[in-house]
C-alpha positions in Angstrom: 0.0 0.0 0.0 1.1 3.8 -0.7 1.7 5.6 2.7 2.5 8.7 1.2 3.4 11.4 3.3 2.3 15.0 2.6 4.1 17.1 5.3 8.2 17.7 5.0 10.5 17.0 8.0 12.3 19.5 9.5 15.7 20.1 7.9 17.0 19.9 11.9 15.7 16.4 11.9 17.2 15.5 8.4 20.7 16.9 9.8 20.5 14.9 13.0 19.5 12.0 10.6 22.6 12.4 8.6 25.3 12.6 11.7 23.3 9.6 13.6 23.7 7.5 10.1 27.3 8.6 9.9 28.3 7.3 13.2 26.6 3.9 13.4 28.4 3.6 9.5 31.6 4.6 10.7 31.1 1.3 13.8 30.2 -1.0 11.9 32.8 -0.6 9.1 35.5 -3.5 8.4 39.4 -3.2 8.1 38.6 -4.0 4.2 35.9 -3.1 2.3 34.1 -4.4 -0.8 31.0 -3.6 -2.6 28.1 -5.2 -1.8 25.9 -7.1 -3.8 25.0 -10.7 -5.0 27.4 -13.4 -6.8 27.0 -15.4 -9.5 27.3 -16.8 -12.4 23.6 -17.3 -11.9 20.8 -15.3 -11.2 17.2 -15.2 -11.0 15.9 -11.2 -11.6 11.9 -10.6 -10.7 10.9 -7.2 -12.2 8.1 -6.1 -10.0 6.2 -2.7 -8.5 6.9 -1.1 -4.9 7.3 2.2 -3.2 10.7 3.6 -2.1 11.4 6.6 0.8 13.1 9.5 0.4 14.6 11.7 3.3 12.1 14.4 3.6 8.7 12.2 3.8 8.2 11.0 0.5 6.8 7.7 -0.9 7.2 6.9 -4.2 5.9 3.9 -6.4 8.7 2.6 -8.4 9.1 -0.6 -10.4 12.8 -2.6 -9.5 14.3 -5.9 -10.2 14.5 -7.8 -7.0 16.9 -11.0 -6.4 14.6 -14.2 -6.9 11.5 -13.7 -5.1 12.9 -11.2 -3.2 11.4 -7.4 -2.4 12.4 -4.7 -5.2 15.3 -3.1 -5.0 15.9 0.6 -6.2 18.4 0.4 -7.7 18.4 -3.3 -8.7 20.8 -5.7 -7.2 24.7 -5.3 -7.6 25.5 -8.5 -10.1 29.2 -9.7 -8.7 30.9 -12.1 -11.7 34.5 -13.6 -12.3 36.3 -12.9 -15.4 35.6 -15.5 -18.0 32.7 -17.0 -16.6 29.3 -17.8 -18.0 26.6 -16.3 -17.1 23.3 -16.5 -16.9 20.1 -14.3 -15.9 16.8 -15.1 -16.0 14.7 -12.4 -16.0 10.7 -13.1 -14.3 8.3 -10.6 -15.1 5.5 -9.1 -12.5 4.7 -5.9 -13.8 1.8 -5.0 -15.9 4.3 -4.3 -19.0 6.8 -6.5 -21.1 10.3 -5.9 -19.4 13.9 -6.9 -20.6 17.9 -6.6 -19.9 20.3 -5.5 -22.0 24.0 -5.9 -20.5 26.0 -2.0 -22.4 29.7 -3.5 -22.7 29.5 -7.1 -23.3 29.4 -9.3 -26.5 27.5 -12.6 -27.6 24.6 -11.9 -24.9 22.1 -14.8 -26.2 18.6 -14.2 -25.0 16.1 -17.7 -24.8 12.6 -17.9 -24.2 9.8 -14.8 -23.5 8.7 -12.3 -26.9 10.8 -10.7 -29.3 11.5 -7.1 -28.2 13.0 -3.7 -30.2 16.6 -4.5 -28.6 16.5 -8.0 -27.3 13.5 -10.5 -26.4 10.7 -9.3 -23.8 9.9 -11.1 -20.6 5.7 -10.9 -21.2 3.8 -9.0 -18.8 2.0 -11.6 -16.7 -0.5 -14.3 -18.1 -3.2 -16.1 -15.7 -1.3 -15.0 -12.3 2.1 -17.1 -14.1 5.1 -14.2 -14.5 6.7 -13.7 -18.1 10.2 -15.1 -18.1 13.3 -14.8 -20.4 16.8 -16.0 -19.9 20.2 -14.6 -20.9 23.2 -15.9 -21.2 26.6 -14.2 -22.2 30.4 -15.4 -21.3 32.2 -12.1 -18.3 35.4 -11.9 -20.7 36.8 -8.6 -19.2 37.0 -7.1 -16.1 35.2 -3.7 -15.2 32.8 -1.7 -14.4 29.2 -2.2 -15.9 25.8 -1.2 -15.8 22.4 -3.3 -16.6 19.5 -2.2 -17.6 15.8 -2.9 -19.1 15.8 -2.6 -22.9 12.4 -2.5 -23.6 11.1 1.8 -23.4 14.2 3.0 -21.9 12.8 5.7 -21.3 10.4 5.1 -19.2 11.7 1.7 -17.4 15.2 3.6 -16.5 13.1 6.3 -14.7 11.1 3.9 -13.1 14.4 2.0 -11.9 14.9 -0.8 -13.7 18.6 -0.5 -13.7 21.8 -2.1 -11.4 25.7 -2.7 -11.2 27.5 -5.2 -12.8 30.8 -5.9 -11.9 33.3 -8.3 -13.5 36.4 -9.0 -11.3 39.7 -10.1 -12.7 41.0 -13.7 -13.1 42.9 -14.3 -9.8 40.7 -12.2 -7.6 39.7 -14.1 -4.2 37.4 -11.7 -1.7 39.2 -13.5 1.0 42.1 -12.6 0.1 42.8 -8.3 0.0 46.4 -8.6 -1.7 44.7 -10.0 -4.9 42.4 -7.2 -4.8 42.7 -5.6 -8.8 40.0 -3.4 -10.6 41.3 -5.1 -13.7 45.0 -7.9 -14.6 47.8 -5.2 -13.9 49.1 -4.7 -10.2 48.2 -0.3 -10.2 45.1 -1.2 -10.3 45.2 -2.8 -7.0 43.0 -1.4 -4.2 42.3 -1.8 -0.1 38.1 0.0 0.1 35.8 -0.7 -2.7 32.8 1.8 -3.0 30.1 1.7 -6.0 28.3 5.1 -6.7 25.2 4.4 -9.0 24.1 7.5 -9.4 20.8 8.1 -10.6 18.1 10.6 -10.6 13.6 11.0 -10.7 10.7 12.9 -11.6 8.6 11.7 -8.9 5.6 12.9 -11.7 6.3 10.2 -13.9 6.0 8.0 -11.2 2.7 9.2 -10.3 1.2 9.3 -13.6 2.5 5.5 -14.1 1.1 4.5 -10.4 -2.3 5.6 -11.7 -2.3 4.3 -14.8 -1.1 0.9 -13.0 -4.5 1.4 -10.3 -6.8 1.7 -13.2 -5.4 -0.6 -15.6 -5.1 1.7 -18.4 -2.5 1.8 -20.9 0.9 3.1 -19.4 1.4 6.5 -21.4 3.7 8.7 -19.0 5.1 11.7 -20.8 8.8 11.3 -20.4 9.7 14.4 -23.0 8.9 16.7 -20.1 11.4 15.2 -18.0 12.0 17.3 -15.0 13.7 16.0 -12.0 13.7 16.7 -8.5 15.7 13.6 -6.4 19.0 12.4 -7.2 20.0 9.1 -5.7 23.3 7.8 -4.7 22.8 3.5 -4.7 19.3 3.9 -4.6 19.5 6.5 -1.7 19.5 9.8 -0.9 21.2 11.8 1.5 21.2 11.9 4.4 20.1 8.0 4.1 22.9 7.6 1.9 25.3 7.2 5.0 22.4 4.9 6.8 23.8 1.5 7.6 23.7 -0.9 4.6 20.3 -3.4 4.9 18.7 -0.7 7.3 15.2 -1.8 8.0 13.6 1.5 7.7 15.0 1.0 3.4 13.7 -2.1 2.9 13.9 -1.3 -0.7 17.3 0.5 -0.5 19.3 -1.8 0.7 22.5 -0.6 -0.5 24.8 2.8 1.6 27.4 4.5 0.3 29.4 6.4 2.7 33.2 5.9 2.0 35.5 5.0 4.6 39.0 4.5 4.5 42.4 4.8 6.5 45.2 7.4 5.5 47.7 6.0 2.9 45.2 3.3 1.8 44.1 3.2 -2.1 40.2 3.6 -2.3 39.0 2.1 -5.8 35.3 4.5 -6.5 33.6 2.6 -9.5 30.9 5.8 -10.3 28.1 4.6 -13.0 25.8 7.6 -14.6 22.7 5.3 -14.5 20.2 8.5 -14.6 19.2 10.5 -17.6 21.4 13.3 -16.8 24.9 13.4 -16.2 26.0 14.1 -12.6 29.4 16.0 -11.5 30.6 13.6 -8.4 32.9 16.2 -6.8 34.8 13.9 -4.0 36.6 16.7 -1.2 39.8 15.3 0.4 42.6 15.1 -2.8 42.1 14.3 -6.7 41.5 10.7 -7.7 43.2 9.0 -10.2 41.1 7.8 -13.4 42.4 4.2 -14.3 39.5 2.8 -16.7 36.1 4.1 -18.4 33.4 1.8 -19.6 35.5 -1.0 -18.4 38.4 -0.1 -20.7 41.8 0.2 -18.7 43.2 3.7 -19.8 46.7 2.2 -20.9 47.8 2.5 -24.5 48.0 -0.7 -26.4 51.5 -3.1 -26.1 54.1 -1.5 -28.4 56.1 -4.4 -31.2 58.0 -5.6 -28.0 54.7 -6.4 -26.3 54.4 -5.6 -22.5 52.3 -3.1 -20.8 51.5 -0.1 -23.3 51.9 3.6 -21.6 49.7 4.3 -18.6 47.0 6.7 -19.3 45.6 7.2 -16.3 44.9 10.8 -15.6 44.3 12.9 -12.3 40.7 14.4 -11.9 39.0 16.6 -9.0 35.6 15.9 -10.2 34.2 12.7 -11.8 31.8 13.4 -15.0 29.1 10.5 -14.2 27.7 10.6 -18.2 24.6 8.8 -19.0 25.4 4.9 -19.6 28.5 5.7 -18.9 31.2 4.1 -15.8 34.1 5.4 -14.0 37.2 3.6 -12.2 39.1 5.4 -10.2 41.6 5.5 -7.5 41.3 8.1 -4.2 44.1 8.2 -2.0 44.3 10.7 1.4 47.6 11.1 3.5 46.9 14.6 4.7 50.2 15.9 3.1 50.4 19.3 2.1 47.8 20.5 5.0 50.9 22.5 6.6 50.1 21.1 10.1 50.6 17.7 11.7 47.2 16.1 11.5 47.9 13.9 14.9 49.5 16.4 16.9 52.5 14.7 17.4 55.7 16.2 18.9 58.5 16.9 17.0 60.3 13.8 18.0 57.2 11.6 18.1 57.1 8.8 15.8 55.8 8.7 12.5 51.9 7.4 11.8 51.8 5.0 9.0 51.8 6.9 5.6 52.5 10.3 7.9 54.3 13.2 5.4 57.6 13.4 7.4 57.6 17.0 5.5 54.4 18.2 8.0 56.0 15.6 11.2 55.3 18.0 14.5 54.1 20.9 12.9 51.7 22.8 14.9 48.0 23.6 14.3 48.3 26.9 12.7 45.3 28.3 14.9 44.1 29.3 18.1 41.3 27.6 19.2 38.2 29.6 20.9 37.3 28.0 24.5 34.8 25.8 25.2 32.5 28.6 26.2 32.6 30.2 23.0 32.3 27.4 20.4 29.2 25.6 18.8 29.6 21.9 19.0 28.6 19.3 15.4 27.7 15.9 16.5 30.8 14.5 14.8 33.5 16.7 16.6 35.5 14.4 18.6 36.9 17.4 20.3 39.8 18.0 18.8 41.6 19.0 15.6 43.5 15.8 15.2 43.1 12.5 13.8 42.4 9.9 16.0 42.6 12.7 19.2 39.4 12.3 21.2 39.3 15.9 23.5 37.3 17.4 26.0 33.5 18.3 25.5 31.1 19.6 27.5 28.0 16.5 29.0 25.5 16.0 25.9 27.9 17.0 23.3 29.7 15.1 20.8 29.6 11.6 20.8 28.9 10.6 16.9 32.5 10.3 16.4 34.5 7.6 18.1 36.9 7.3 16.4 37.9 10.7 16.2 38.1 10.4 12.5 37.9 13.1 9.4 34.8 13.9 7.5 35.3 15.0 3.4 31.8 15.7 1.9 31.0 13.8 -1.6 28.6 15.1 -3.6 27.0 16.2 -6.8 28.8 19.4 -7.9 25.3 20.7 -9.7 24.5 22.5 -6.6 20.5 21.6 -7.5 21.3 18.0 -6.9 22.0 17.8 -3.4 18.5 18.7 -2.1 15.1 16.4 -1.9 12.5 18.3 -3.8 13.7 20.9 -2.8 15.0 20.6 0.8 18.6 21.0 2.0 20.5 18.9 2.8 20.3 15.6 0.3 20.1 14.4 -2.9 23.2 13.1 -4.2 25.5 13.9 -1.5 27.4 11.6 1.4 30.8 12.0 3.3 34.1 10.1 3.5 35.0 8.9 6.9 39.0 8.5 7.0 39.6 6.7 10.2 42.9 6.9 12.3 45.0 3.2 12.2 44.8 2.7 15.6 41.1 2.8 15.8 39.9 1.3 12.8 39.9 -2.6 13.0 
C-alpha cells in the first residue's frame, strides 16, 4: 500500500538524521571493504512494482528488479561475476508491461525464451497469475565496471528503476584474500576500500502518472519528454540515508549505503556509474582521484612491437563526470600531506603514523582555538583537531565520532542536486569517513 506522506521534516531532523547515520556507519565498518551485492554466475531477476522513501517524507511507487522472489530493490541488485565466466540471468516478469535486460559492454549476450522485443527478447507481462520469463546468457570476458538495464522503453523503465551494477572482477581475484584485490589484470590497479556510486536521478511525476495508470489498468502512457527531476540518488538513496547503515530496516527497498571509509595512505577504488538521464558532476573533497579505466576499458595505451604493458594513461581528476550509460574507475588516495600542520599532533620527536608526510611531522595547528565557552559543538567533533585525538567536551555533546576520524563531503557538484524536492541537505550527496589506524579494525 502507498503511505504517502504529505508534510516535510524539519531540515533539523534530516541533519540529525545524517550525523546519527554517519556514526553507526563509521562502527560497523570492516578493516577491508568491498562492494556489496550478490554473486554469481547465476541469477534469477523478478521485475516487479513497490514504493521507495526518500529523506524528507516521501513515498514513491517505483518498479525494481529484486533478487529471486525477493522485495524490489531501487536500484536493482549489484550482479558480482569472475572474469571468464558464463553467465546467466533469467529475467521473471511481474509488472503490468513486457520488461527486458540489456548488459552495455558485453558481446554474444544470447537471449532464450519470452517475446521478441525492439533490442532484445521481452519477458511478457504476466498471463493467468504465471510471471513472463526470459533467460540470458553471455560469457564475463573482461573485467570492469558495468551497468544493466531494461531494454524494452528505456525511457520510461530507466526512470522507473529498472537499472543495477554489474561488476566483473579479474581472473585471480579471491574476496578473502585483499592482496589480490585488482579493478582489472595489472598490479596499479590494486586497491584496499571498494565503493560503488550508482548515481541516478527521478521525476517523482512520472511515477505518479505511471502509479495511476497501473490502479486503473489503463495503458501506461507517462510523458517522459517533459522530464524534470527533483531527487537524485546515490545506490538507490538519498542523503542523508545515503550514510544509513547498509540493509537498514527502515530502506527495505534501498538496501544498498554509500558512505566511503578508508584509512590514511590506503588506495580507495570508486567505480561511479551515470545510471540516470542526466549526467552528474561527483565532486569527492579530500585530494584528486586517479582515473584508471572508463566503460571497463583500462586507460593504458596498447603493447608496443616488443609487447608488454602499453603507456599508462591514467589521468588525475578533481571531479568525476558521471555521463549517462557511462562508468568510472578510479583511485582516491588521502595522507593529509600538504595541510601544513601535523594532523595527529604529534611532537617533534614523536614517531611517524603510518603513511604520515615526514615533511608536516610536529608541525603545529596553525590556529588558536576559541574555548569551550565560545564554540558551537557538530555531532561529529570528537573534540579535537587531530586525527584519531578524542578531547574534552562539555556532558551532551559530541559523541557521533568515536573514532575521532575526518569527515570530506562527496557530492554532486550541480548545486541543484544535493537537495530532496527541494529541501537542503540531500540528494546526491554523502561524506568520506578517513579513520585513524589505531582505531579502525
Amino acid at each position: 500500500m502507498n503511505t504517502r506522506h504529505g508534510g516535510f521534516l524539519r531540515i533539523g531532523i534530516a541533519a540529525a538524521a545524517m550525523l546519527l547515520g554517519a556514526g553507526a556507519t563509521a562502527q560497523m565498518q570492516m578493516a577491508n571493504h568491498l562492494i556489496d551485492g550478490i554473486t554469481g554466475p547465476a541469477f534469477t531477476l523478478t521485475a516487479k512494482a513497490a514504493y521507495l522513501s526518500t529523506p524528507e517524507g516521501n513515498s514513491i511507487y517505483f518498479w525494481g528488479y529484486a533478487g529471486g522472489d525477493g522485495p524490489a530493490q531501487y536500484c536493482g541488485p549489484t550482479l558480482i561475476v569472475n572474469q571468464g565466466q558464463a553467465v546467466t540471468v533469467t529475467l521473471r516478469n511481474e509488472l503490468p508491461v513486457p520488461t527486458s535486460i540489456v548488459f552495455p559492454g558485453h558481446t554474444g549476450v544470447t537471449a532464450a525464451g519470452g517475446s521478441p522485443g525492439l533490442l532484445t527478447r521481452e519477458a511478457p507481462a504476466p498471463a493467468g497469475g504465471t510471471a513472463g520469463t526470459v533467460t540470458y546468457s553471455f560469457t564475463a570476458s573482461r573485467p570492469g565496471t558495468f551497468l544493466y538495464n531494461s531494454g524494452t522503453r528505456p525511457d520510461l523503465q530507466i526512470e522507473m528503476g529498472l537499472v543495477g551494477a554489474l561488476i566483473v572482477r579479474p581472473a585471480g581475484f579471491n574476496p578473502m584474500m585483499p592482496a589480490t584485490w585488482r579493478a582489472y589484470t595489472t598490479g596499479d590497479t590494486a586497491f584496499d576500500q571498494e565503493f560503488l556510486f550508482l548515481l541516478t536521478d527521478m521525476d517523482d511525476t512520472i511515477h505518479s502518472e505511471v502509479e495511476l495508470q497501473v490502479l486503473i489498468g489503463g495503458p501506461i502512457v507517462a510523458d517522459t519528454a517533459a522530464y524534470f527531476p527533483v531527487y537524485w540518488f546515490m545506490n538507490g538513496r538519498a542523503g542523508p540515508d545515503t550514510m544509513a547503515p547498509a540493509g537498514a530496516a527502515y530502506l527495505p527497498h534501498q538496501p544498498y549505503d554509500c558512505m566511503p571509509m578508508m584509512r590514511p595512505g590506503e588506495k580507495l577504488l570508486m567505480r561511479v556509474i551515470g545510471a540516470g538521464r542526466d549526467p552528474h558532476p561527483l565532486h569527492h573533497h579530500g585530494n584528486n582521484a586517479l582515473v584508471i579505466a572508463r566503460d571497463g576499458s583500462p586507460l593504458r595505451a596498447p603493447s608496443g612491437p616488443g609487447g608488454g604493458a602499453g603507456a599508462d594513461l591514467a589521468y588525475s581528476v578533481f571531479t568525476i563526470p558521471a555521463t549517462p550509460g557511462g562508468t568510472t574507475d578510479a583511485i582516491f588516495t588521502w595522507t593529509g600531506r600538504g595541510l601544513g600542520w601535523d594532523i595527529y599532533g604529534h611532537a617533534p620527536g614523536d614517531p611517524l603514523a603510518p603513511y604520515e608526510d615526514p615533511e608536516d611531522h610536529g608541525k603545529p595547528f596553525p590556529a588558536v582555538l576559541p574555548t569551550l565557552q565560545d564554540m558551537t559543538f557538530g555531532q561529529m567533533y570528537s573534540g579535537s583537531p587531530f586525527l584519531g585525538t578524542l578531547g574534552s567536551l562539555p556532558p551532551g555533546e559530541g559523541g557521533f565520532n568515536a573514532s575521532a576520524g575526518f569527515m570530506y563531503m562527496w557530492h554532486s557538484h550541480a548545486e541543484k542536486e544535493i537537495v530532496n524536492n527541494d529541501i537542503f541537505p540531500g540528494g546526491m550527496m554523502t561524506m568520506l569517513m578517513i579513520e585513524p589506524w589505531h582505531m579502525m579494525p
